[in-house]
Structure formats: structure tokens, C-alpha cells
VOKOLFI-250077 format. One record per residue (C-alpha): residue number from 1; residue in three letters; z negated, y, x negated. Coordinates in steps of 0.02 Angstrom, whole numbers, plus 50000, padded with zeros to 5 digits. Example, Ala and Ser with C-alpha at 12.3 -4.5 7.8 and 13.67 -1.06 7.14 Angstrom:
num:residuo:c3:c2:c1
1:ala:49610:49775:49385 .
2:ser:49643:49947:49316 .
REM end
This chain:
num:residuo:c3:c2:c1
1:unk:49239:51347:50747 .
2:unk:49282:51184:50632 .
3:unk:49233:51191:50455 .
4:unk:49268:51090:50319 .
5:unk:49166:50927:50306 .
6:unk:49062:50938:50176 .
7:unk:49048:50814:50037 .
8:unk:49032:50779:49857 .
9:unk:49183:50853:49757 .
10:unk:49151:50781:49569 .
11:unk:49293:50639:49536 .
12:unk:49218:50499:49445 .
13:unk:49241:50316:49364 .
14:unk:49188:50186:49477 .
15:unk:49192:49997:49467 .
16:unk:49241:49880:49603 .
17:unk:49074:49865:49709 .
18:unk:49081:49673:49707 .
19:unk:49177:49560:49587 .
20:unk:49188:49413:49727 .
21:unk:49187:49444:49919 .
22:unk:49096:49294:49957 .
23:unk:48953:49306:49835 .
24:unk:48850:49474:49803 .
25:unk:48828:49535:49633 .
26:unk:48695:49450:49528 .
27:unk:48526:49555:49501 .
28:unk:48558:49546:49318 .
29:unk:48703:49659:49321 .
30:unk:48653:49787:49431 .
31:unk:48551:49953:49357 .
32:unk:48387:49963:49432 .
33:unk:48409:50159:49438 .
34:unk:48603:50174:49538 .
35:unk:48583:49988:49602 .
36:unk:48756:49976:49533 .
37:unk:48857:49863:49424 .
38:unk:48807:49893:49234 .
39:unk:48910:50028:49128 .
40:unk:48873:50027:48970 .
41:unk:48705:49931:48990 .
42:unk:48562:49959:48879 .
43:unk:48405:49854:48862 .
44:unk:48253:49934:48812 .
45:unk:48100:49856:48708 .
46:unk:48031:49803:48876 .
47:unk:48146:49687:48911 .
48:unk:48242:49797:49049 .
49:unk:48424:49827:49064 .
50:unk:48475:49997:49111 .
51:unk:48688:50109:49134 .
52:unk:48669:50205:48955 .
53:unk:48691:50362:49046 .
54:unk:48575:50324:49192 .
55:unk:48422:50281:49083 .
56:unk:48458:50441:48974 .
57:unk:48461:50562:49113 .
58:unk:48275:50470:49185 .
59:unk:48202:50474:49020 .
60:unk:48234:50690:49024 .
61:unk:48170:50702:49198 .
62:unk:48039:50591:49227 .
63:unk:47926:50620:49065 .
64:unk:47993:50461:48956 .
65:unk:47941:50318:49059 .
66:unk:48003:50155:49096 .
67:unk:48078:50155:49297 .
68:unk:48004:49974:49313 .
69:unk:47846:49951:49234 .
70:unk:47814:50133:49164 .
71:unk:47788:50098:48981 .
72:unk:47846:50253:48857 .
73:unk:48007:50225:48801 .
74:unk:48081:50323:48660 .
75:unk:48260:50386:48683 .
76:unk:48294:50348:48486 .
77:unk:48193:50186:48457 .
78:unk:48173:50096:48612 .
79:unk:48342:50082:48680 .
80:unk:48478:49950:48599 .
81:unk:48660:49916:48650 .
82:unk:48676:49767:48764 .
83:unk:48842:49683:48712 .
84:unk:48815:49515:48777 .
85:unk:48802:49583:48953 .
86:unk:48950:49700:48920 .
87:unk:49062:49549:48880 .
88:unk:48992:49455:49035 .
89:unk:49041:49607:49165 .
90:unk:49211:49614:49059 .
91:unk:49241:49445:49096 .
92:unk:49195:49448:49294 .
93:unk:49314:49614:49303 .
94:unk:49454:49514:49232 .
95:unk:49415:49381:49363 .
96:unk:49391:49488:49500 .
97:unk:49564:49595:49472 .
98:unk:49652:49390:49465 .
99:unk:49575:49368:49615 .
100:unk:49638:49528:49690 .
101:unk:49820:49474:49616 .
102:unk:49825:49340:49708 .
103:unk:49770:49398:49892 .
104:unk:49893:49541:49852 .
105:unk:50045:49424:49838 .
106:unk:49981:49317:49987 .
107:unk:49943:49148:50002 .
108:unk:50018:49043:49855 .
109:unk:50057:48863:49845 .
110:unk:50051:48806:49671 .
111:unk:50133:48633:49700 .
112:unk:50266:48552:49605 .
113:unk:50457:48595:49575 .
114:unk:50557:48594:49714 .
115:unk:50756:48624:49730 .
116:unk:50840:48736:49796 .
117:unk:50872:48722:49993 .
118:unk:51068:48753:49940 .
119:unk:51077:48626:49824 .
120:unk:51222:48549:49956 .
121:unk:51323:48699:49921 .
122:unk:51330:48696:49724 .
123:unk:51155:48777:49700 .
124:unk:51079:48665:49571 .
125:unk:50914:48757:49531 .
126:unk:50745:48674:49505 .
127:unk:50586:48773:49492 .
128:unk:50402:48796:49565 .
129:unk:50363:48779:49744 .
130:unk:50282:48960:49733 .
131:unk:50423:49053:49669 .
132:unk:50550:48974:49804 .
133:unk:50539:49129:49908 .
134:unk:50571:49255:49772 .
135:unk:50727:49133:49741 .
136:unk:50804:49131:49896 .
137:unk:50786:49330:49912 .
138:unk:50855:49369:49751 .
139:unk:51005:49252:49752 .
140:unk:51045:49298:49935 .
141:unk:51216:49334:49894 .
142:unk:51256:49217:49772 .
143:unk:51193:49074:49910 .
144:unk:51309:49167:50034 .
145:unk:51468:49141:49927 .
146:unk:51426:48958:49916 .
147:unk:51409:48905:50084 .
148:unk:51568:49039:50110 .
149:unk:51663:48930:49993 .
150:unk:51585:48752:50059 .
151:unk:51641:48818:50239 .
152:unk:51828:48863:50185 .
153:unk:51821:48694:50068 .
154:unk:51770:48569:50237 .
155:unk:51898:48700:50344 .
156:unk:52056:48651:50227 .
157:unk:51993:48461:50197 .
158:unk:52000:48440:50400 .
159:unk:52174:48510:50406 .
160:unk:52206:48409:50268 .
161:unk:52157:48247:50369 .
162:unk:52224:48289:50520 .
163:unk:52394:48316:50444 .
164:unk:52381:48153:50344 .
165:unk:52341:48072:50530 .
166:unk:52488:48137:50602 .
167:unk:52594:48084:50467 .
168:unk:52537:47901:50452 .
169:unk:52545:47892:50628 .
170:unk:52727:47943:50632 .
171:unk:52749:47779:50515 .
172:unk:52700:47655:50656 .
173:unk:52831:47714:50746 .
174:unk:52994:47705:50641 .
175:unk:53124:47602:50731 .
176:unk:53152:47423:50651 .
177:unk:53321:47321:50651 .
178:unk:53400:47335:50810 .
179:unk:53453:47183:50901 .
180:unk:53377:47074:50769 .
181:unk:53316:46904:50825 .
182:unk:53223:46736:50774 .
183:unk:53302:46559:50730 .
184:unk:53282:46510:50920 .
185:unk:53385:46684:50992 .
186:unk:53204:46750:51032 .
187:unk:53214:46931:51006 .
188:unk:53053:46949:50896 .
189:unk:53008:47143:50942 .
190:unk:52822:47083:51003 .
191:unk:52763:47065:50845 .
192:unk:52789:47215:50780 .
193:unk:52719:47314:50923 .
194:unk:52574:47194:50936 .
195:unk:52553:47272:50741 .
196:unk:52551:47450:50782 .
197:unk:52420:47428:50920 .
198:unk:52294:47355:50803 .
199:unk:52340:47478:50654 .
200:unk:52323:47629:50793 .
201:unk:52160:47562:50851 .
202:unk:52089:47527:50673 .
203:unk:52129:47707:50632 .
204:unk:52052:47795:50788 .
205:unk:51879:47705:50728 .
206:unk:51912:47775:50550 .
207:unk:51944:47949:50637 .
208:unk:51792:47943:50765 .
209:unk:51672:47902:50615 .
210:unk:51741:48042:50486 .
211:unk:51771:48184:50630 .
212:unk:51555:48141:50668 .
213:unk:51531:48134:50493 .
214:unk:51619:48312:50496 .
215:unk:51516:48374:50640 .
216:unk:51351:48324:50541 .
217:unk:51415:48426:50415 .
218:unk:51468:48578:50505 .
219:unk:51294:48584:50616 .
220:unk:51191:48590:50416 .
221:unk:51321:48725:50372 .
222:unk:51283:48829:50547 .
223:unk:51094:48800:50519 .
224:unk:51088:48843:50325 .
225:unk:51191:49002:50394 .
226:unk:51064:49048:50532 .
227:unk:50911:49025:50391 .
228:unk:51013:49160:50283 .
229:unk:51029:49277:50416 .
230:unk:50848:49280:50452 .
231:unk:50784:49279:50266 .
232:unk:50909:49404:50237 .
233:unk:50848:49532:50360 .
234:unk:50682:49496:50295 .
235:unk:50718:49514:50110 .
236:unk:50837:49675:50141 .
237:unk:50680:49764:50216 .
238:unk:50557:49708:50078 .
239:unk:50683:49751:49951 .
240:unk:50708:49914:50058 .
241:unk:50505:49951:50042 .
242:unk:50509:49914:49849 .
243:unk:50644:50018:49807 .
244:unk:50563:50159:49898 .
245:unk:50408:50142:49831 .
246:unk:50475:50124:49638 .
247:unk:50582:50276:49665 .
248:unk:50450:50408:49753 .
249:unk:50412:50505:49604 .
250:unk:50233:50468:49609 .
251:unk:50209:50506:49801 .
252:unk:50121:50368:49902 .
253:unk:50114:50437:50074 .
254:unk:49979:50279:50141 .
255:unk:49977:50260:50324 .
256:unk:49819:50133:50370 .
257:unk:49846:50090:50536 .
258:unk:49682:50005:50644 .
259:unk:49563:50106:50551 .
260:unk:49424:50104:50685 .
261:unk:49418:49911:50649 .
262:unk:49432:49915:50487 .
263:unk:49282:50048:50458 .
264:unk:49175:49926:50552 .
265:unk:49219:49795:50430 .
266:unk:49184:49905:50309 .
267:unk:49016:49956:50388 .
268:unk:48953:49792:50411 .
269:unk:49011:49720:50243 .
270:unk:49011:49868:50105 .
271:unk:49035:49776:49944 .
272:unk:49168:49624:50027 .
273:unk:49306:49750:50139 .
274:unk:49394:49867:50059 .
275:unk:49576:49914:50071 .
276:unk:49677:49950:49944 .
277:unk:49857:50063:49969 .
278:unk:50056:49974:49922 .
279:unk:50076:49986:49752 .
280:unk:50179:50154:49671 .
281:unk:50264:50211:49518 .
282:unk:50277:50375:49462 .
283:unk:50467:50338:49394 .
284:unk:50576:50177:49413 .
285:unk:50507:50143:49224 .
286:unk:50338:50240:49231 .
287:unk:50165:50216:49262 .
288:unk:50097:50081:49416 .
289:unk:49958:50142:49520 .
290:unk:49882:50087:49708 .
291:unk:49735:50176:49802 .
292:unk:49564:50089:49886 .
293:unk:49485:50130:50011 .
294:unk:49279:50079:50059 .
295:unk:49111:50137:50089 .
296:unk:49032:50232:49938 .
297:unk:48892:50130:49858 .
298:unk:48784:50258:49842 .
299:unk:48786:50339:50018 .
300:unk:48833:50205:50129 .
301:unk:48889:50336:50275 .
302:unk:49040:50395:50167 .
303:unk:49176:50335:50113 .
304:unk:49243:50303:49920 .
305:unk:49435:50350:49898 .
306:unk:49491:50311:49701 .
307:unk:49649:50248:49634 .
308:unk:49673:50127:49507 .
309:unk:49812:50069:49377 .
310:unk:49906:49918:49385 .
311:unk:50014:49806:49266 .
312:unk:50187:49878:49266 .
313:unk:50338:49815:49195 .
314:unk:50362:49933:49067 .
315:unk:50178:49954:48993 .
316:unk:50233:49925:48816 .
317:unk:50341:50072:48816 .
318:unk:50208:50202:48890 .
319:unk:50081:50297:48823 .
320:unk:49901:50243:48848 .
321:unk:49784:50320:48893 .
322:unk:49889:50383:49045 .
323:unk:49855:50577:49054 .
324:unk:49904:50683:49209 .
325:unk:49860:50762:49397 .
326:unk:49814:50643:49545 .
327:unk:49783:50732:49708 .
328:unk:49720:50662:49864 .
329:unk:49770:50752:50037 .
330:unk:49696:50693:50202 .
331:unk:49785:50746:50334 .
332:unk:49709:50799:50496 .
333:unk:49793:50784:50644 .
334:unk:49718:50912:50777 .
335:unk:49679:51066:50641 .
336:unk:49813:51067:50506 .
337:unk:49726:51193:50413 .
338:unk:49582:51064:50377 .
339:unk:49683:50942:50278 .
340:unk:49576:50890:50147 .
341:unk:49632:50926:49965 .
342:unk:49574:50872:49823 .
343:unk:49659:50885:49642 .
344:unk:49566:50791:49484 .
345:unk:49625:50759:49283 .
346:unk:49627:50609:49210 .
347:unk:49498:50587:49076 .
348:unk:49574:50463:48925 .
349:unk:49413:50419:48882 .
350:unk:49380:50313:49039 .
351:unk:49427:50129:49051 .
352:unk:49510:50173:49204 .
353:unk:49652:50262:49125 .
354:unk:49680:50123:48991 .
355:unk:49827:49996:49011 .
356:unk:49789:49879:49137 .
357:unk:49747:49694:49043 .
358:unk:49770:49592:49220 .
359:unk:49865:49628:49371 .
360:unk:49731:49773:49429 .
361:unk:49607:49870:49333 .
362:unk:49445:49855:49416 .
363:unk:49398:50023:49341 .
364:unk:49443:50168:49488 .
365:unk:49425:50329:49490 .
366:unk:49431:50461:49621 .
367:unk:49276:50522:49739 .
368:unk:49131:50402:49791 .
369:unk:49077:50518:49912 .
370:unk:49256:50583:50008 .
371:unk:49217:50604:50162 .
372:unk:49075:50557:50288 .
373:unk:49122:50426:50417 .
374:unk:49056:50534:50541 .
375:unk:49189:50695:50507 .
376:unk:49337:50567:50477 .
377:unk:49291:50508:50685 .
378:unk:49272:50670:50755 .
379:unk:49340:50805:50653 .
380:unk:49556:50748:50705 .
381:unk:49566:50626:50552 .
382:unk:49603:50479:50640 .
383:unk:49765:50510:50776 .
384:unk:49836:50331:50870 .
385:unk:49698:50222:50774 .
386:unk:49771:50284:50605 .
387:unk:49738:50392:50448 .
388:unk:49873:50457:50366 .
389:unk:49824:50480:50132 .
390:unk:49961:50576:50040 .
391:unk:49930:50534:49853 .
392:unk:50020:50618:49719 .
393:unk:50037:50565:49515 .
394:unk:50085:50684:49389 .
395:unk:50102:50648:49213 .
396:unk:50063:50789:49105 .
REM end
């Protein structure tokens, strides 16, 4: 009979494993004891650097020796605050949660200001090359009504010309003085008709070059058209997704699809892969939060699941630290009675719950320990190469 996997059930803070994916933490800033990133680093009179609560907790087990060199260490006198190595992980957690920002939004081009591609139909904006997209997608409509309004403008100037045509051509052929002739009795009614083939002829090259001039117009109108259609369809859906996710109520349900390559990843490069959930908010005005995903660093046959805040649009008006409920449920496919559950507070006096000062917070917090890789492949986790994370947010 199936069991629940066991595994470690204490939520905790935990930091980002690796502030840049292609270079590993420096030695400096990792704890000797956890072999983690710093928190709250203390040096001693040895000239070590120790986490404040990892060095405590050795001191009262292991007789009040140094872990390095094993000099006696006094819990009072021989530990000091290290602030000049706080301020340097501060300042690589800022960097790293840019970073994040920016392979979160994709691949930006930070060139110079570009305008608009409907500038031809009355759109006169100018602005970055980066925020062209977001342009396009939220003046869809706007766009639409001017090349709606360009199309019925060329529509009624055509008609326009056409009857003009037909009524200068009538001209040429009003009838001139009948039976009137020359000083020699020559009837002089060549001349005139010699006239009107040369005016007809100069006006059918006038209406050949306009009516191609018309056609070049038409085919950018049809094109501009067909590059709405598709953007629109595009933007509609990711407009769709954003709405949904702003409006859940707190409720992410994460779907992460090609899981059995992305645990390899994972495996093979702990502190560089990890994946992180869409971003969620608890109300349309409330609180933003995503979810990550990677191996624990402290038992690298496990995985870590933690959520972390993000920048919202309305931080100013909430109140920080952010209190409430998060629960984690994964569900299992085969044996519905083995979801795994999990329900933790929010503790105010963790980083992690403060407002967010860049895009992410690199503080998480959640369960290092989850789940073992080896129950999430063969306990009915994983169903069509996917797991399937229902978190829930409740502000209390």
C-alpha cells in the first residue's frame, strides 16, 4: 500500500541558491557550517565568518569550538556583527532579482526610439525600441480605427477621381460650331480632334501613374491589416492570461509541463536551473507573488518549493509586512488521496515578507526539502511529462 513520501515539513526562509547562473557563489559568502549563502553573517575573533544562527546552534552542541580551526570561541565576546558583508550580499540580491526581471520579460532590446509602425495612418508616437510591443498591444484598437478611417478616406478619394475623370472627359467631347470653316472653305474640324487625342492620351498616363500609386497604397493598407490580425490574436490571449491571473483570488494553479527534462537540468546544475511559476495577485489591487521550483541545497535529492513576493503596482497602498496563509498542494495523479498538502504562516519578521525593493525578492520561503525526486517519479506525481502545483494566498 502507498504511503505518503516522507520529507521535511518545517517552512523556512531561503535565499536564491546562486545570485548569477553563470558564475558560482564566491567562498566568502557561503557559511562554512550550511555551505550556504550568508544570513546574518558573523565573524568571530579568528577571523571566520559564520550565519548568526548557524554558529550559535554549533557553539551549544559541539563544546564552544571554532568549526574551522577549533579555537574556543565565546558566544558573548568572540562573535561581532559583520555589516560590510551584509551590505555586499544585499547588493548581489538586488542584482540577482534585476537579472531575474529581465529573463522574465524576455529578451529586451534597449536601442533607440523608434515610431510607431502606423505612423502612415495618423499614429504619431515616438518612444523606445523595447516598449514597441507593449505599444502596439495596448493601442490595438485605437490603430484599428486609423487604418479603418485611412481605408474609407483612399475608398471616397478614388471615387472622387474617377468621377472627376469621367467628367473632364465628357469636356473633350462637346460639339463645336457646326459647319464652321477656314478663310480658304477648308472645314477646320481636324484640329480640334487632333486636340482631344493628345489631351485623352496625356490623361490616361496621369491615370495609369495615380491608379499604381493607389495600388501601392492599398497593398501597405492590406499588409498593415494582416500584421494587426496576427498581433491581435496574440495580444488578446496574453491579455486573456493576465487578466486571469490578476483576478484568481490568490489561486495559482501552475502546470510545468516537460518536467522529466527539466529535473535533469536541475540535477546536473543545482544552483543555475530553477523554475519559477506566472506571476499572481491575491486581488486586482493586492499583493504580487510567483512560486520556484529547484533542488534543495541542503539535500540535493529533493526538491525546494518556496514562493516569493514581487513588485506590484499597488505596493504603496498595502500593508508590509504581508501577513496571511500560503498552502502548497501537489497533486497526484494515480492516488488522489496522496495529494500533498502543506499549509504555512507568514512570519513578518522575515525579509521575505517585506515589500519587494526590485522586481523579485530573492528572499523565498516555503520547504527546502518538499519532496524527494525519487517519490515525485514513481509515486503518480508526474502524469503526460507534467506536474500539476495548486498554490493558494490568504491574507489574514
Amino acid at each position: 500500500m502507498l504511503t505518503s513520501p516522507a520529507r521535511v515539513t518545517c517552512a523556512q526562509e531561503s535565499c536564491i541558491p546562486s545570485f548569477d547562473v553563470e558564475s558560482k557563489l564566491e567562498a566568502r559568502f557561503e557559511c562554512p557550517i550550511c555551505l550556504q549563502c550568508l544570513q546574518d553573517p558573523l565573524l568571530t575573533s579568528c577571523g571566520h565568518r559564520f550565519c548568526k544562527e548557524c554558529i550559535n546552534a554549533w557553539l551549544k552542541q559541539k563544546g564552544g569550538t571554532c568549526p574551522v580551526d577549533g579555537q574556543v570561541l565565546n558566544e558573548e565576546t568572540d562573535l561581532f556583527p559583520d555589516n560590510f558583508t551584509r551590505r555586499e550580499i544585499n547588493d548581489l540580491e538586488e542584482r540577482a532579482s534585476q537579472n531575474h526581471s529581465q529573463k522574465d520579460d524576455g529578451d529586451v532590446n534597449h536601442g533607440g526610439m523608434v515610431e510607431c509602425n502606423f505612423r502612415d495612418v495618423g499614429c504619431l508616437e515616438t518612444l523606445p525600441e523595447k516598449d514597441l510591443p507593449t505599444h502596439l498591444e495596448t493601442h490595438l484598437h485605437s490603430h484599428l480605427s486609423l487604418l479603418s478611417a485611412a481605408y474609407g478616406k483612399l475608398k471616397i478619394s478614388v471615387q472622387n477621381q474617377q468621377m472627376a475623370t469621367k467628367s473632364h472627359e465628357a469636356s473633350f467631347w462637346d460639339p463645336g460650331t457646326k459647319g464652321h470653316s477656314g478663310e480658304n472653305g477648308v472645314c477646320e474640324e481636324s484640329s480640334p480632334w487632333q486636340g482631344l487625342m493628345r489631351s485623352l492620351y496625356e490623361r490616361i498616363v496621369v491615370l495609369e501613374q495615380r491608379n499604381h500609386e493607389q495600388e501601392i497604397q492599398l497593398e501597405n493598407l492590406k499588409r498593415q491589416l494582416s500584421s494587426v490580425s496576427a498581433t491581435s490574436s496574440a495580444g488578446i490571449e496574453r491579455l486573456s492570461q493576465d487578466l486571469s491571473l490578476k483576478y484568481c483570488g490568490g489561486v495559482l494553479v501552475w502546470t510545468v509541463s516537460d518536467i522529466s527534462e527539466k529535473l535533469e537540468k536541475m540535477l546536473s546544475l543545482p544552483n543555475a536551473f530553477m523554475e519559477y511559476s506566472p506571476s499572481f495577485y491575491t486581488s486586482p489591487s493586492g499583493y504580487r507573488f510567483c512560486a520556484r521550483l529547484n533542488i534543495s541545497p541542503k539535500e540535493r535529492d529533493h526538491l525546494a518549493l518556496l514562493i516569493h513576493l514581487k513588485r506590484g503596482d499597488n505596493d504603496q497602498f498595502l500593508d508590509w509586512p504581508f501577513s496571511g496563509r500560503i498552502s502548497f498542494t501537489l497533486i497526484n495523479h494515480l492516488y488522489p488521496h496522496l495529494h500533498l498538502h502543506e499549509t504555512m504562516m507568514s512570519r513578518p519578521e522575515l525579509d521575505a515578507f517585506k515589500r519587494p525593493i526590485a522586481d523579485l525578492n530573492p528572499r523565498g520561503f516555503g520547504y527546502t526539502e518538499f519532496l524527494s525526486v525519487y517519490d515525485l517519479r514513481h509515486q503518480g506525481f508526474i502524469y503526460d511529462n507534467r506536474i500539476v502545483i495548486k498554490i493558494q494566498v490568504q491574507c489574514v
